[in-house]
N, C-alpha and C positions, 0 to 999 in steps of 0.2 A: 619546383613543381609547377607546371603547366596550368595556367587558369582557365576551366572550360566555360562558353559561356551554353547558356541555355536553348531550346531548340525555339523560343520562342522568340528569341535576340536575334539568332543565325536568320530565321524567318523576315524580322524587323530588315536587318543589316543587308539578308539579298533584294528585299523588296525597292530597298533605297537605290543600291545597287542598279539595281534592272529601270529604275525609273528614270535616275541619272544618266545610263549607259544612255535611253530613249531620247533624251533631254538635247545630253553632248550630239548626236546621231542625227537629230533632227534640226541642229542649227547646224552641222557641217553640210549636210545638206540643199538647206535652206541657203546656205553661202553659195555652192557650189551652182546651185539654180540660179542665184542670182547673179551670180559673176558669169557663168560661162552659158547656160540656155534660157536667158529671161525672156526670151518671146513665148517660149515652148507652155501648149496649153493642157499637157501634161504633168502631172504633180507624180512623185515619187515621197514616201516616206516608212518609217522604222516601227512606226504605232503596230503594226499588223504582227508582224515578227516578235515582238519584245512581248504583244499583246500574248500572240501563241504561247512562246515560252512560260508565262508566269500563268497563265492557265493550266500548262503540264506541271507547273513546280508547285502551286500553293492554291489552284482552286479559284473560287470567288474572288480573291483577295486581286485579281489579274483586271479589279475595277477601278485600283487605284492607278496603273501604268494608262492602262484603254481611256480614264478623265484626265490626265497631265498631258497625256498624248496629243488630245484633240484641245484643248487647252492652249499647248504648247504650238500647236500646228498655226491652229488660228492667229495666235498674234505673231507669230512670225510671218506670215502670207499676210499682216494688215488686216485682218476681219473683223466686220461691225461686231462688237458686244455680241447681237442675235447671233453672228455665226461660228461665234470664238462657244458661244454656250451649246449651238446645234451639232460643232466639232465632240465638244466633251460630255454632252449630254448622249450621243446617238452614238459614240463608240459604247459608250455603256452595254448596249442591245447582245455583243460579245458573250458576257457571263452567261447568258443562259446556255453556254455550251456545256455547263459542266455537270446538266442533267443528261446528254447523252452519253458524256465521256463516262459518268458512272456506271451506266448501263454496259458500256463496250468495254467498260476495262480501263484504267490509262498504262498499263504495262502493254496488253496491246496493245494498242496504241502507238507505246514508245517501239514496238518490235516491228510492225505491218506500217513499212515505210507509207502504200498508198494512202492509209489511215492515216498519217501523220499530215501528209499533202490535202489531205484532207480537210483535218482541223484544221489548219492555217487557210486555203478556201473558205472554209464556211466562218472562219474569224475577220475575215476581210469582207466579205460578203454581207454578213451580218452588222457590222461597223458601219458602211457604207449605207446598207437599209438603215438602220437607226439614224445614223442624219437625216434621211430623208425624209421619215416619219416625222423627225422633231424637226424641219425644216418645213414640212406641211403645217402642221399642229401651229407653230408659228405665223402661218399667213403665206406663208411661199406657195406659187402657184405648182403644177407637177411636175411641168416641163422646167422650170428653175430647180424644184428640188432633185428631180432627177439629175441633175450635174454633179451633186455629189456623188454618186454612183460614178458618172463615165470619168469623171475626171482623173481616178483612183485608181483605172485598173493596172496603170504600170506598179504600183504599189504590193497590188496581189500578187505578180510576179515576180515583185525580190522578195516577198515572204514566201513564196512556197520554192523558191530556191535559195533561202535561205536555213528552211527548215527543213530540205533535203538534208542541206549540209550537217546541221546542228545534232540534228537525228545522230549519227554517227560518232559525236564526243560524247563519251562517256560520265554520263551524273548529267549531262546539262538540261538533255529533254526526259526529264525523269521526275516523278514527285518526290518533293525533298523527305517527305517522311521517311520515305521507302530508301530514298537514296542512304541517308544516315542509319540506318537499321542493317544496310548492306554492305556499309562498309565497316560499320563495330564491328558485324559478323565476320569479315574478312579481316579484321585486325586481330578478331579475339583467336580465329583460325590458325592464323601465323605465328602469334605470342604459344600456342599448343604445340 
């Protein structure tokens, strides 16, 4: 007999999941930066994408990847205390997308690719603002906090091309509620 585990474990198990994947992602990265383009004053990173994702799969809870992210980001690029907290504190600014996604639907969403390039835009967007608020609010002058903005946008670009792509695998850009209720229904269909 097969042991199920509860939808509330599954929930735990992807979250770790999804933070770890960001984790791994962001130090291969971070290697790759530093071995092969360390003059480059362009940063590139996974928080935006992983951020998107767990936003379509579990809501709110897409605060825990958005603070390990910028967390993680910080002390791997070297940043003061201030910015390692300006990193994890200002990606936070993200969740508030999950008042419009209620409003639009996230099934839409998962169907109206532009929608989807969307979310992931305004999840990088928003991350990027929230540094810069909390890097204001901190003492930084405008012109330095605006750095976190420009310095990010190749960033925006592997997440909306990477959530082009993700759009298209089945379960992944989906809320897991819905996703689990759709596929008992398609199990229980088959067993009929």
């Amino acid at each position: 007999m097969q042991k199920q585990i509860s939808f509330r474990q599954y929930c735990i198990m992807d979250l770790l999941m999804m933070t770890g994947l960001l984790v791994i992602a962001e130090i291969v990265i971070h290697m790759a930066v530093t071995n092969w383009f360390p003059s480059q004053l362009y940063m590139i990173s996974a928080v935006g994408i992983i951020v998107t994702l767990v936003l379509m799969r579990w809501n709110a809870l897409a605060a825990v990847p958005a603070f390990a992210g910028g967390i993680v980001y910080g002390l791997l690029y070297h940043g003061t205390f201030k910015q390692v907290l300006i990193y994890g504190i200002g990606n936070l600014l993200a969740v508030v997308l999950v008042l419009p996604m209620k409003k639009i639907g996230k099934e839409k969403i998962q169907h109206t690719h532009w929608l989807a390039l969307l979310l992931g835009a305004c999840v990088c967007l928003l991350m990027q603002t929230g540094r810069m608020i909390v890097a204001m609010i901190m003492g930084y002058e405008f012109s330095s906090a605006a750095g976190f903005i420009t310095t990010d946008i190749l960033s925006t670009v592997f997440t909306l091309v990477v959530t082009w792509i993700v759009c298209r695998v089945d379960g992944l850009f989906e809320d897991q509620k819905h996703y689990v209720l759709r596929i008992k229904r398609e199990q229980e269909e088959r067993r009929e």
